[in-house]
MDAnalysis code that builds the backbone (N, CA, C; Angstrom):
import MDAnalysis as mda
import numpy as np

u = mda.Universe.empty(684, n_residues=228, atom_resindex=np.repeat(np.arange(228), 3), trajectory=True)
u.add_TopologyAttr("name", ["N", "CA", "C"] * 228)
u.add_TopologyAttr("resid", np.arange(1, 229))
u.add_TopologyAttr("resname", ["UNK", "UNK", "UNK", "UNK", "UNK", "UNK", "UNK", "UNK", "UNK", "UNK", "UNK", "UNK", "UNK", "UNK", "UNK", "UNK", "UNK", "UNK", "UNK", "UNK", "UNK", "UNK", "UNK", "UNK", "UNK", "UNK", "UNK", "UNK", "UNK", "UNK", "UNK", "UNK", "UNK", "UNK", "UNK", "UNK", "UNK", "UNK", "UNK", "UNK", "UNK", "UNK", "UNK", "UNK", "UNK", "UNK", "UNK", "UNK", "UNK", "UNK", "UNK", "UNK", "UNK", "UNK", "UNK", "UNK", "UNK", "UNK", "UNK", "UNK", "UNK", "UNK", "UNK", "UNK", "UNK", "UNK", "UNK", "UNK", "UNK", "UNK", "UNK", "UNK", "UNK", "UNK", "UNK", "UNK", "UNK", "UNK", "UNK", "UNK", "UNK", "UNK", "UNK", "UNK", "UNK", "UNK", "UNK", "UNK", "UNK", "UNK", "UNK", "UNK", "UNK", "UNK", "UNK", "UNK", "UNK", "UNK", "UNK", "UNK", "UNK", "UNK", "UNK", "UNK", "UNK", "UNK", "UNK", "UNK", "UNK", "UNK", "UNK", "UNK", "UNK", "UNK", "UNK", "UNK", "UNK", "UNK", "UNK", "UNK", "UNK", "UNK", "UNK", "UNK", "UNK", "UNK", "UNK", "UNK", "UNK", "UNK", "UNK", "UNK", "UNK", "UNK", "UNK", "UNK", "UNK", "UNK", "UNK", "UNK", "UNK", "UNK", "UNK", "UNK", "UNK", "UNK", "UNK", "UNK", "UNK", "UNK", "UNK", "UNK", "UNK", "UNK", "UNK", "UNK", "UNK", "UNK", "UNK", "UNK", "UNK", "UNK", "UNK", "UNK", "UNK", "UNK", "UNK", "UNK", "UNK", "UNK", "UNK", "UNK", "UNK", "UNK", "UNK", "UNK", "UNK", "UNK", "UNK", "UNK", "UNK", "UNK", "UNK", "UNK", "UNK", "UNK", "UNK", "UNK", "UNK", "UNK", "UNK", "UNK", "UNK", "UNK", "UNK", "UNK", "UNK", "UNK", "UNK", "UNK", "UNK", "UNK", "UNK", "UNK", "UNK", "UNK", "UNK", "UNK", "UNK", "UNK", "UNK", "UNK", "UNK", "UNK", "UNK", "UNK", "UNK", "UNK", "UNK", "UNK", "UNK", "UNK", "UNK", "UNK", "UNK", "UNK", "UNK", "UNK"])
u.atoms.positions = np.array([
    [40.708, 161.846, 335.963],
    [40.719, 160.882, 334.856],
    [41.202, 159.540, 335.380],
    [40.448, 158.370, 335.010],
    [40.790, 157.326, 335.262],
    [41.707, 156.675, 334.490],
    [43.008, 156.274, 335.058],
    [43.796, 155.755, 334.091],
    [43.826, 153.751, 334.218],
    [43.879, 153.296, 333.117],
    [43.753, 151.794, 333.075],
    [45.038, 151.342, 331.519],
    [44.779, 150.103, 332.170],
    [46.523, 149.636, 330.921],
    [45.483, 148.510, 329.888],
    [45.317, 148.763, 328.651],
    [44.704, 147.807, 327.915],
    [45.323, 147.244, 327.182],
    [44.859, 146.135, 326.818],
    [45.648, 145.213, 326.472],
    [45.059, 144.919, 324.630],
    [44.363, 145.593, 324.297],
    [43.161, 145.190, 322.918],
    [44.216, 146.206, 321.953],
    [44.704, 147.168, 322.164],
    [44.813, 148.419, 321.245],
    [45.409, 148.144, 320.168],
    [45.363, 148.432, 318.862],
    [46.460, 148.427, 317.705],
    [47.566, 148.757, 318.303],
    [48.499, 148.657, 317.223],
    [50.017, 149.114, 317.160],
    [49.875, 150.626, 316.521],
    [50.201, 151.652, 317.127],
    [50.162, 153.016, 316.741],
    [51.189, 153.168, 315.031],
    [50.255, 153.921, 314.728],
    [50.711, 154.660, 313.732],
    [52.217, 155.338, 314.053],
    [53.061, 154.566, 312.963],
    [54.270, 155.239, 313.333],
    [54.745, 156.842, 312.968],
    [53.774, 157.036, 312.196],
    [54.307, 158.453, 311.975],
    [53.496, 159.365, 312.566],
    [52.060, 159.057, 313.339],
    [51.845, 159.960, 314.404],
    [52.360, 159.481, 315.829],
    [53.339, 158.202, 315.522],
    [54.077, 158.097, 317.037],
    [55.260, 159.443, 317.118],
    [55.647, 159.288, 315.963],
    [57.078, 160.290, 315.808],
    [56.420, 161.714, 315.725],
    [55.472, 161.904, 315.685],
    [54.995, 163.170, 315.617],
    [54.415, 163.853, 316.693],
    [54.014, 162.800, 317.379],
    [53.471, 163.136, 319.242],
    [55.007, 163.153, 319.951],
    [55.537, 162.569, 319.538],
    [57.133, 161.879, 320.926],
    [57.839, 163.144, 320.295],
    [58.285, 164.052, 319.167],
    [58.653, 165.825, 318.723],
    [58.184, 166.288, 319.700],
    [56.269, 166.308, 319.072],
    [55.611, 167.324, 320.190],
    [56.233, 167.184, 321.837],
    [56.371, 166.205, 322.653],
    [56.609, 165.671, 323.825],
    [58.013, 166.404, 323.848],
    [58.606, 166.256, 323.110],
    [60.152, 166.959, 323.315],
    [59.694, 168.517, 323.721],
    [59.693, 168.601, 322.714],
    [59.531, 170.140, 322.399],
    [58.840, 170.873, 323.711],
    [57.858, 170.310, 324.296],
    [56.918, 170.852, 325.725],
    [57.972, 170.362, 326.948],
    [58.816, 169.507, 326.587],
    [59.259, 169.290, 328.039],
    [60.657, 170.724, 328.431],
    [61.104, 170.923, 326.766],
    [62.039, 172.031, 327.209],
    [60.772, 173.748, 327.885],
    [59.852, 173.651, 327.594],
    [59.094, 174.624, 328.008],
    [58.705, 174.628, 329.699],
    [58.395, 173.649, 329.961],
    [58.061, 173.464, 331.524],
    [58.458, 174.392, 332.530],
    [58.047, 174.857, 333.049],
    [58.355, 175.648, 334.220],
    [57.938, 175.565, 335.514],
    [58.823, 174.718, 336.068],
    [58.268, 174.520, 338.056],
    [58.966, 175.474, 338.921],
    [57.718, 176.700, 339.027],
    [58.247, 177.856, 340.616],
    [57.280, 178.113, 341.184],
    [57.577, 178.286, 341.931],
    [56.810, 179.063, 343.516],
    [55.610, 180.119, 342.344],
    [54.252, 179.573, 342.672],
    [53.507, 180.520, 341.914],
    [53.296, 181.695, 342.053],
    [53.301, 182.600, 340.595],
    [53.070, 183.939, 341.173],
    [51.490, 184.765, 341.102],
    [50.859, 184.264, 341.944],
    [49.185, 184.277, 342.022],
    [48.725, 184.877, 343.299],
    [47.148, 185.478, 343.283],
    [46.872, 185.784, 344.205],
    [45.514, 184.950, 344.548],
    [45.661, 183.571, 344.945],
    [44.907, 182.472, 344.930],
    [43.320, 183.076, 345.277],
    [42.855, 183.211, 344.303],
    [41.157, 183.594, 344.335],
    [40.117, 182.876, 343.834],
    [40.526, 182.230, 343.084],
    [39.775, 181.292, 341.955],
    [40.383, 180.293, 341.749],
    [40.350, 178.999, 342.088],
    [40.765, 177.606, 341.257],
    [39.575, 176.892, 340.966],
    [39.954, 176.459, 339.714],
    [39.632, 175.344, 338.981],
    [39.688, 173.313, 339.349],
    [38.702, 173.015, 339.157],
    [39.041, 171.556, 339.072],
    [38.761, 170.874, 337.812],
    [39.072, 170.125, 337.043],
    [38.847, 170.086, 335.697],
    [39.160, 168.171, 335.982],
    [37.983, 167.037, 334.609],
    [38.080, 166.069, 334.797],
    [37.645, 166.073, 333.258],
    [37.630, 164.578, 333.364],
    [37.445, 164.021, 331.462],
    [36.706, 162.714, 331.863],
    [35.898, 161.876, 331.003],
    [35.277, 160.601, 331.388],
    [35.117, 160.590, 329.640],
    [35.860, 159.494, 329.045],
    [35.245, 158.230, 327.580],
    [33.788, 158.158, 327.597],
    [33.374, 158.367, 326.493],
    [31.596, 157.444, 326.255],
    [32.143, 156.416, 325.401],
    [32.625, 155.521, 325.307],
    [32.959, 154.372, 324.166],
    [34.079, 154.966, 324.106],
    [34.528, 154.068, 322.847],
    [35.985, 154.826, 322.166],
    [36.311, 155.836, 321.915],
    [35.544, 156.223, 321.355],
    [35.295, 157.929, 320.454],
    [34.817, 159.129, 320.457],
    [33.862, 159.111, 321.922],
    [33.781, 160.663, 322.053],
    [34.775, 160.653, 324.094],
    [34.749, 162.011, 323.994],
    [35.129, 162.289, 325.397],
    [34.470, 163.203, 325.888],
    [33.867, 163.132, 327.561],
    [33.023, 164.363, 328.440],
    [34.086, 165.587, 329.280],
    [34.562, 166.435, 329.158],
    [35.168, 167.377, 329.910],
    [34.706, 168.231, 330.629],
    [34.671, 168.584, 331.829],
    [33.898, 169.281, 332.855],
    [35.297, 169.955, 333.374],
    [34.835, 171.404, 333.858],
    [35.124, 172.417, 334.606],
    [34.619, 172.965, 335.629],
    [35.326, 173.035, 336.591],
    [34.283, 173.407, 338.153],
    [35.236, 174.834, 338.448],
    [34.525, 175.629, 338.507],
    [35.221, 177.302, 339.150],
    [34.514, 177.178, 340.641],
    [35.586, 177.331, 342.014],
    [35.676, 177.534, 342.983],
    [36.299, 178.643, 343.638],
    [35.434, 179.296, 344.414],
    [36.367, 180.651, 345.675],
    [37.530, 179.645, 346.121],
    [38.353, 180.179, 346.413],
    [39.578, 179.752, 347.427],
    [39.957, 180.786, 348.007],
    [40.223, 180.649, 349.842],
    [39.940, 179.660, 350.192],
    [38.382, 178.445, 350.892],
    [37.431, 179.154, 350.472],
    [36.166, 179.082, 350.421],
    [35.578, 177.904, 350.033],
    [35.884, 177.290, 348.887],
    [35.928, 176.419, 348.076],
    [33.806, 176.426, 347.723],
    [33.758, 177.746, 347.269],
    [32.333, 177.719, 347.422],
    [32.142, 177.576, 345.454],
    [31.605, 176.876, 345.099],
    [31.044, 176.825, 343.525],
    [30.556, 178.152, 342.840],
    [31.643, 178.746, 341.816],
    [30.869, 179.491, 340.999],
    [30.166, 179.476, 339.692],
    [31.194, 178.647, 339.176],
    [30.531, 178.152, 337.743],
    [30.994, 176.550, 337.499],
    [29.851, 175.892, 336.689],
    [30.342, 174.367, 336.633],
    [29.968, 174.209, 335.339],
    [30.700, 173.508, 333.687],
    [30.253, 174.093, 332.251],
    [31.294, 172.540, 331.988],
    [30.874, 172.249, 331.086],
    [31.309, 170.857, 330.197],
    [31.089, 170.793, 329.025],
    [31.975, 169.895, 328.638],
    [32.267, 170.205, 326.448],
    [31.739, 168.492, 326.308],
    [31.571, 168.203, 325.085],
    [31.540, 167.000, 325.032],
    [31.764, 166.899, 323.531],
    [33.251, 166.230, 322.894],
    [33.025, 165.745, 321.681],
    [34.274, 164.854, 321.060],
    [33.978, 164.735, 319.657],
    [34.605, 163.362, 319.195],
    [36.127, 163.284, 319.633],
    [36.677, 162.201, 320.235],
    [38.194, 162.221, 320.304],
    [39.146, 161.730, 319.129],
    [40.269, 162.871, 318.866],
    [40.688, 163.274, 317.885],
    [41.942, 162.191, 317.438],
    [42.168, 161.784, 318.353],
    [43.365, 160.510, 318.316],
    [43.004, 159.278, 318.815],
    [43.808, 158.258, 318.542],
    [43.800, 156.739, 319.113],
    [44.484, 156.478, 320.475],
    [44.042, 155.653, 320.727],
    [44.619, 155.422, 322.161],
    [45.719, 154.863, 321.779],
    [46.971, 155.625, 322.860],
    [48.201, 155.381, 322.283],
    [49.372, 155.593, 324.021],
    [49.262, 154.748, 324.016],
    [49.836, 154.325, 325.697],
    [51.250, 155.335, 326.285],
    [51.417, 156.640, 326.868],
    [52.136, 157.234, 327.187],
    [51.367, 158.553, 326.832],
    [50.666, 158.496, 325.920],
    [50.321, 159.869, 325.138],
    [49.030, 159.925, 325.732],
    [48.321, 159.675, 326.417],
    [46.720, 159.989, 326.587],
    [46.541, 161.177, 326.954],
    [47.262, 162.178, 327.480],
    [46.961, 163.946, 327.432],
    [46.512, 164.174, 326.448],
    [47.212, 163.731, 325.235],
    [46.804, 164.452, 323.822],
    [45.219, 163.737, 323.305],
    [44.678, 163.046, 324.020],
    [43.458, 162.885, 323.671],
    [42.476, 163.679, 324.471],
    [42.894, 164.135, 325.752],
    [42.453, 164.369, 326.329],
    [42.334, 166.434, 326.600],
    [43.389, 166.634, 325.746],
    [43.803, 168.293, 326.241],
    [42.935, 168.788, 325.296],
    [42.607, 168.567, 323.986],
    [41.879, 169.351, 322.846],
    [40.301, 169.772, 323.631],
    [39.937, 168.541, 323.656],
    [38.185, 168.874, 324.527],
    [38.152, 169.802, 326.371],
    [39.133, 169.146, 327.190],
    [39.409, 170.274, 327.952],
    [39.909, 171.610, 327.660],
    [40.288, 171.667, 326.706],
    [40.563, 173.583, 326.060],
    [39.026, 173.905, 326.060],
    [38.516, 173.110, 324.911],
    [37.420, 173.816, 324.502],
    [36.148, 173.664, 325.565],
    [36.491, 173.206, 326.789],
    [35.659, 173.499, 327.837],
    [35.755, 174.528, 328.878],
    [37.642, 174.437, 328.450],
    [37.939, 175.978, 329.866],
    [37.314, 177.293, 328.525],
    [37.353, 177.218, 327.821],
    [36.798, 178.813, 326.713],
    [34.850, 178.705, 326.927],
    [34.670, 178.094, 327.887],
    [33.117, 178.228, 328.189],
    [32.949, 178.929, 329.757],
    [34.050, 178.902, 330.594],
    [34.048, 179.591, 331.683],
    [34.186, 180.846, 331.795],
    [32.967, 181.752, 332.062],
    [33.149, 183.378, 332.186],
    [34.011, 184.033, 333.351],
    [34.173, 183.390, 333.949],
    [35.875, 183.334, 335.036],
    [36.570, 182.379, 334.865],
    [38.159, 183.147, 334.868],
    [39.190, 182.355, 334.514],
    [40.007, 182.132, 335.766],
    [40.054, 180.748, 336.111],
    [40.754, 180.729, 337.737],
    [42.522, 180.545, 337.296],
    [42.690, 181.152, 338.838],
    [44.048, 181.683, 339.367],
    [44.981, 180.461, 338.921],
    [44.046, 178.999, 339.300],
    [45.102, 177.655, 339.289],
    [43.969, 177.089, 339.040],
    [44.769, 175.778, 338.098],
    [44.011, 174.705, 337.509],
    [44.481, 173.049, 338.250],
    [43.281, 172.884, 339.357],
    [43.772, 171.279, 339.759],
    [42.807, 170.418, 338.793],
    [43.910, 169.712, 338.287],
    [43.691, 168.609, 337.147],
    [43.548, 167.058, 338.300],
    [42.362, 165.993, 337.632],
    [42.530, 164.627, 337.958],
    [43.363, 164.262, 337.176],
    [44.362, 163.842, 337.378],
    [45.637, 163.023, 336.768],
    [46.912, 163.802, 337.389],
    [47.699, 163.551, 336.617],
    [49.200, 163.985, 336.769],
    [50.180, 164.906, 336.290],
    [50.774, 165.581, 336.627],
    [51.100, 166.638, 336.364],
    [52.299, 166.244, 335.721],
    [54.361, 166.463, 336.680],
    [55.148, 166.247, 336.212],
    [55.640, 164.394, 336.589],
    [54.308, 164.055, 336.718],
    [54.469, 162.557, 337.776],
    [54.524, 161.497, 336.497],
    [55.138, 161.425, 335.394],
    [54.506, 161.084, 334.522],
    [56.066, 160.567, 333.543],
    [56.178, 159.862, 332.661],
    [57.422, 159.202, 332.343],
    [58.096, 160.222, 331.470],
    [57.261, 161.076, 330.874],
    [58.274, 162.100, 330.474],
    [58.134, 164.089, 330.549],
    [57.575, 163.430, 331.615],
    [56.698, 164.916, 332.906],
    [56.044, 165.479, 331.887],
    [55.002, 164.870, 331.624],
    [54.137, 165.706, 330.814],
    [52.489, 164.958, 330.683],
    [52.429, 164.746, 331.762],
    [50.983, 164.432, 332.297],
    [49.914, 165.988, 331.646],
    [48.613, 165.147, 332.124],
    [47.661, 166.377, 331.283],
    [47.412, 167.654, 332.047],
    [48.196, 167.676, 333.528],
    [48.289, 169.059, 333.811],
    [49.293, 169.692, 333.605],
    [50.346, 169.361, 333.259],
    [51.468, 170.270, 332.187],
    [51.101, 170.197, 331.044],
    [50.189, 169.542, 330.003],
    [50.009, 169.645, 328.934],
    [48.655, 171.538, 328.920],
    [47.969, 171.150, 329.959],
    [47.368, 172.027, 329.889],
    [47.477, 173.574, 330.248],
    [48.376, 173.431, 331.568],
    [49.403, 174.287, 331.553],
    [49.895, 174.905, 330.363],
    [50.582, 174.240, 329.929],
    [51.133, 174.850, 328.826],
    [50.371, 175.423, 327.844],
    [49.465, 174.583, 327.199],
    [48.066, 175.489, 326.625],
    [48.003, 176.824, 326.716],
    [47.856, 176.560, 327.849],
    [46.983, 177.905, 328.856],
    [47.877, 179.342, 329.385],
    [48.808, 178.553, 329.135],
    [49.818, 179.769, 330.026],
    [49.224, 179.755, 331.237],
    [48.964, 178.863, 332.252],
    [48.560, 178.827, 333.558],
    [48.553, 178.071, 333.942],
    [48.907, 178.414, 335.809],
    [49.357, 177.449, 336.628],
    [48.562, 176.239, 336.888],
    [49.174, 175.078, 336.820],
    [48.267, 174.082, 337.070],
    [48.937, 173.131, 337.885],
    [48.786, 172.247, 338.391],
    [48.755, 170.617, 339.175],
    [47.585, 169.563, 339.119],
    [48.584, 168.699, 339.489],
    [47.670, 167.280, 339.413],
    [47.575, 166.614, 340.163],
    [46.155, 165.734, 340.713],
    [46.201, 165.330, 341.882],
    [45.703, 163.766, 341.622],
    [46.525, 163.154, 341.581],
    [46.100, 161.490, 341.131],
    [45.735, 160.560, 341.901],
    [45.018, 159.474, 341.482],
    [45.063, 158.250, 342.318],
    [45.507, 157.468, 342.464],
    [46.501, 157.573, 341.223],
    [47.492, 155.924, 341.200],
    [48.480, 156.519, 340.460],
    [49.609, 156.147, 340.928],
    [50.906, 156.126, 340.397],
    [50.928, 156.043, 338.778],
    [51.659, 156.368, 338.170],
    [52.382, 155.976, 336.712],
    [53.423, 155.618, 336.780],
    [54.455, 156.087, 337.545],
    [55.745, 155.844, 337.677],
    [56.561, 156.166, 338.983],
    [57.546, 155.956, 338.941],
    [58.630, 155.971, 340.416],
    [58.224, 154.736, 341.792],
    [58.776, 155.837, 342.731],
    [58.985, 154.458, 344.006],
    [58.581, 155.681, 345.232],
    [57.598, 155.038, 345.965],
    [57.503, 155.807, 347.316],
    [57.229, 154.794, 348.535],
    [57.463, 154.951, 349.947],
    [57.213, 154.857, 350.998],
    [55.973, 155.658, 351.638],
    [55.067, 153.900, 351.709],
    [53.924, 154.244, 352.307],
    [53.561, 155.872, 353.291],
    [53.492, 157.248, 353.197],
    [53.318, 158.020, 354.343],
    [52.080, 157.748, 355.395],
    [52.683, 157.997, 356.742],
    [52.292, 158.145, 357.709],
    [50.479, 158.140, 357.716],
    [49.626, 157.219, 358.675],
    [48.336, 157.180, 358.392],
    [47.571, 158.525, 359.048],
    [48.290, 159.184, 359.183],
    [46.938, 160.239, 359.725],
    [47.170, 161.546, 358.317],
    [46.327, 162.328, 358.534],
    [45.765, 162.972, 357.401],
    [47.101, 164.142, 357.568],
    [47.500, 164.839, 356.521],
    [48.893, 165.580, 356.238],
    [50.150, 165.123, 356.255],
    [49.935, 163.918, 356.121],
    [51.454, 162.738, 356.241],
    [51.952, 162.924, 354.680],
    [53.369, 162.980, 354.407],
    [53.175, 163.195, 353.161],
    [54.886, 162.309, 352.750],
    [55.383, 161.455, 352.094],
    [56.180, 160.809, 351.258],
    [56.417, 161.310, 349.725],
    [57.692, 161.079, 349.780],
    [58.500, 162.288, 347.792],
    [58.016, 160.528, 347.080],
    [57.970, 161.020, 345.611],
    [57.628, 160.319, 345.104],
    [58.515, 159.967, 343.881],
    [59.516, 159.186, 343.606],
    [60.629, 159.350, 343.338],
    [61.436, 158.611, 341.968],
    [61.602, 159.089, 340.908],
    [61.663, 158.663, 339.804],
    [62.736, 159.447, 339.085],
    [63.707, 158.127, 338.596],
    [65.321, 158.630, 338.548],
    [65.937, 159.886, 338.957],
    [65.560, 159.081, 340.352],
    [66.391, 160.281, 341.335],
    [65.926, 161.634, 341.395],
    [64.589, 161.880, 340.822],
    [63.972, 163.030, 340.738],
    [62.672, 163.009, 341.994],
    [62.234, 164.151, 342.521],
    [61.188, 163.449, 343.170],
    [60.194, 164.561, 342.091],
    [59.209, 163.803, 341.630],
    [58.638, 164.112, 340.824],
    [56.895, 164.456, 341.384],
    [56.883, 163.923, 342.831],
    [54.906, 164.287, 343.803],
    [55.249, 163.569, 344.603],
    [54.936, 164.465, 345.355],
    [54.223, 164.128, 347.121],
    [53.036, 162.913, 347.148],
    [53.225, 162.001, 347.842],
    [52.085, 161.034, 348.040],
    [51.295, 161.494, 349.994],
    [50.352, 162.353, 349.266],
    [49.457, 163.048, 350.250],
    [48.773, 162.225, 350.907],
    [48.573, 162.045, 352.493],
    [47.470, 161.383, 352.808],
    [46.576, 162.478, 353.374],
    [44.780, 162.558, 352.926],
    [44.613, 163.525, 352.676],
    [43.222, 163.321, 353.573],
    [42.719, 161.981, 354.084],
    [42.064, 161.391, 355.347],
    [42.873, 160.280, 355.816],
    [42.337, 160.316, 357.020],
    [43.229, 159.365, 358.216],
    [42.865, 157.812, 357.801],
    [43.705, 157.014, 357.776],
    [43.667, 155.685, 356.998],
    [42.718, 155.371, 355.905],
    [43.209, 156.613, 355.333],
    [42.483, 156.438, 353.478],
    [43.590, 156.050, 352.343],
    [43.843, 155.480, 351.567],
    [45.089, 155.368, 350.501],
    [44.933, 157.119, 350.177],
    [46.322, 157.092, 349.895],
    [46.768, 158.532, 349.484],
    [47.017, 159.378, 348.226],
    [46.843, 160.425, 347.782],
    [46.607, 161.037, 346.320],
    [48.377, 161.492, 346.064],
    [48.252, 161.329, 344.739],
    [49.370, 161.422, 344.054],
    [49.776, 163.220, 343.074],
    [50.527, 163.944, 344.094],
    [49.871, 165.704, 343.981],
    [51.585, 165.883, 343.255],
    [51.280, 166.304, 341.837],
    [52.747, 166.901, 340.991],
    [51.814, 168.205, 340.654],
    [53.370, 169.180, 340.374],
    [53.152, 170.265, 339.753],
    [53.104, 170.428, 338.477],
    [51.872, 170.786, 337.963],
    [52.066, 170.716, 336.488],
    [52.389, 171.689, 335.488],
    [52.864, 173.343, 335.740],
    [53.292, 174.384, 335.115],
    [53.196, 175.678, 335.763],
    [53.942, 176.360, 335.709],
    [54.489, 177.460, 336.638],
    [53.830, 176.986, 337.935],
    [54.058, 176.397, 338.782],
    [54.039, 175.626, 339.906],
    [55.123, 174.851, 340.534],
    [55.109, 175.076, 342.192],
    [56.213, 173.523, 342.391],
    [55.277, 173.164, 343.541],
    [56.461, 171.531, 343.846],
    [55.633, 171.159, 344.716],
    [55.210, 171.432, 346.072],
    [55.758, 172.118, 346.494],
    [55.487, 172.397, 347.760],
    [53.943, 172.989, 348.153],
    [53.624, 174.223, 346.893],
    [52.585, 174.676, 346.934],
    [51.429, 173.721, 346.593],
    [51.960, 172.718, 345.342],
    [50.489, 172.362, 344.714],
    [50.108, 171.434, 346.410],
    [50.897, 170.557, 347.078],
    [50.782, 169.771, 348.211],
    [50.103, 170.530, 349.270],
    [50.366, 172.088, 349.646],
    [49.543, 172.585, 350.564],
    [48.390, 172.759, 350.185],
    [48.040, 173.333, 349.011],
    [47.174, 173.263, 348.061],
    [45.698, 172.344, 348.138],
    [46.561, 171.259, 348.078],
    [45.777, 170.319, 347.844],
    [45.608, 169.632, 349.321],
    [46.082, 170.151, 350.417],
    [45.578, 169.275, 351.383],
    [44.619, 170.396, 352.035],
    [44.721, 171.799, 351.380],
    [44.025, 172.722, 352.142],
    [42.620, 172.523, 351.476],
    [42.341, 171.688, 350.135],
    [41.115, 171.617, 349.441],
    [40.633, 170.306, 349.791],
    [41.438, 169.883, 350.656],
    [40.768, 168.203, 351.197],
    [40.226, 168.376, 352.026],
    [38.884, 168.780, 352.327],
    [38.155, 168.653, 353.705],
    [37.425, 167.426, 354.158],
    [36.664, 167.126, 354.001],
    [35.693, 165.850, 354.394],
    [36.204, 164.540, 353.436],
    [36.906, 165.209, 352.563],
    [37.034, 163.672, 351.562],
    [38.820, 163.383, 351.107],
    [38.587, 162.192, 350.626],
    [40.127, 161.788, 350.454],
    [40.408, 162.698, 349.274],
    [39.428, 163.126, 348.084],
    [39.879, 164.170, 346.720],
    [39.919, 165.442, 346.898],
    [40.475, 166.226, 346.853],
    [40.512, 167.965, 347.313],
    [39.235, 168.384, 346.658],
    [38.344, 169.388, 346.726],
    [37.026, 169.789, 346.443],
    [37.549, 169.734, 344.848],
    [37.964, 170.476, 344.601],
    [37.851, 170.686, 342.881],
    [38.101, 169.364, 342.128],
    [38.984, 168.942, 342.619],
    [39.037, 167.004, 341.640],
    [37.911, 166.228, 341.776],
    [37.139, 166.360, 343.426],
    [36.331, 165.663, 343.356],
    [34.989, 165.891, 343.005],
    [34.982, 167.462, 342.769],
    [33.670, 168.047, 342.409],
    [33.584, 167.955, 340.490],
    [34.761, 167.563, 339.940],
    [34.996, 167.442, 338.777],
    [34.603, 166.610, 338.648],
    [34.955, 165.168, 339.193],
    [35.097, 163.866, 338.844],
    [33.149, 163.483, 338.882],
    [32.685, 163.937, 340.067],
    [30.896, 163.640, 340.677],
    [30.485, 164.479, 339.489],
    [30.662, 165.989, 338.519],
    [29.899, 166.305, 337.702],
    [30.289, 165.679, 335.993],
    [31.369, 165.040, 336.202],
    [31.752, 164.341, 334.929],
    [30.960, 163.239, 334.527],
    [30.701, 162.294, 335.767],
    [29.609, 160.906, 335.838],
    [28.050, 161.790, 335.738],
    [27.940, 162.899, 336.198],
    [26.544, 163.732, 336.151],
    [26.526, 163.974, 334.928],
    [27.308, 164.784, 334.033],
    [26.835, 165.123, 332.592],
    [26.907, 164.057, 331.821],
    [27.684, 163.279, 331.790],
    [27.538, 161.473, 330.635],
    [26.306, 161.189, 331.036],
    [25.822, 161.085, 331.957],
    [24.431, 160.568, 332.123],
    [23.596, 161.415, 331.252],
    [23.920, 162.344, 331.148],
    [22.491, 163.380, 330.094],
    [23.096, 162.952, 328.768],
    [24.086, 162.969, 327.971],
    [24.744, 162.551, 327.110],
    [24.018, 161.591, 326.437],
    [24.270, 160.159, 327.494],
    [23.884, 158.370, 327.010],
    [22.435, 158.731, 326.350],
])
């Protein structure tokens, strides 16, 4: 998911501000970052792409691991249920990715999400949101920061810098090809980081996005096109 800062939006509704920022409470006491307990066979890459304001495209990619060979690839597409509301964009975004992972006839082991996992101002990026959903393990593998402070890592490929936000380190800043800018990898539910980071540099082969983010992201721009 591409994230951008706009500057056009209304002033949110205050009583679905107070009613999302509950919800936000309430999921952050749920969170759970451990050492996963999986027998890595199946992951997921999962992405979202806007048509205008108002609808959203969600795609699901099922991959062997460590294989990373394609088994199933299935996408939802429909109206988005909330306003754009600056901190909260999971919640526009988690309803239509549900109803795209309930179209996959395999259910993978781990879910790598484009975006952010616990990297996020009140760790609850859309791969802990979905996580939580799901009751399953997920992470997030980003392109750009939301928050904290890191030191450039090292230019060759497995160089890796904490990513660090009140004193928490909240993702690894992966470099994931040799003088490529580097992906932004948090754990987003029953996950930590150590794993989602091997994870994700073991799904980076030829490209700077690990197969499943980037095989998400290339069939997300593929199905809007049938959509328009």
């Amino acid at each position: 998911m591409a994230y951008f800062r706009r500057f056009d939006y209304p002033a949110p509704d205050p009583a679905i501000l107070a009613r999302l920022t509950e919800e936000q409470r309430q999921m952050q006491e749920r969170i759970v970052i451990q050492k996963p307990d999986f027998d890595l066979k199946l992951i997921a890459g999962c992405d979202s792409s806007f048509i205008g304001e108002d609808t959203i495209l969600s795609v699901f990619i099922l991959l062997t691991y460590p294989e990373l060979e394609v088994v199933e690839k299935v996408w939802h597409h429909g109206p988005v249920e909330l306003p754009y509301i600056p901190g909260f964009l999971a919640f526009r975004e988690a309803p239509n990715l549900l109803k795209t992972y309930e179209k996959l006839e395999q259910k993978p082991d781990l879910i790598m999400v484009d975006g952010h996992g616990i990297s996020h101002p009140r760790r609850l990026g859309i791969a802990t949101h979905l996580g939580l959903h799901l009751n399953k393990p997920t992470m997030g593998v980003a392109k750009k920061v939301l928050v904290g402070k890191y030191k450039e890592p090292a230019a060759i490929k497995g160089s890796v810098s904490p990513l660090i936000y009140k004193d928490d380190i909240i993702a690894n800043v992966l470099r994931t090809k040799d003088n490529i800018k580097p992906v932004f990898v948090s754990p987003g539910h029953l996950m930590d980081l150590e794993s989602a980071t091997s994870i994700a540099l073991a799904c980076a082969t030829k490209y700077k996005l690990p197969e499943p983010t980037r095989l998400a992201d290339h069939y997300a721009a593929v199905f809007k096109s049938e959509v328009k």
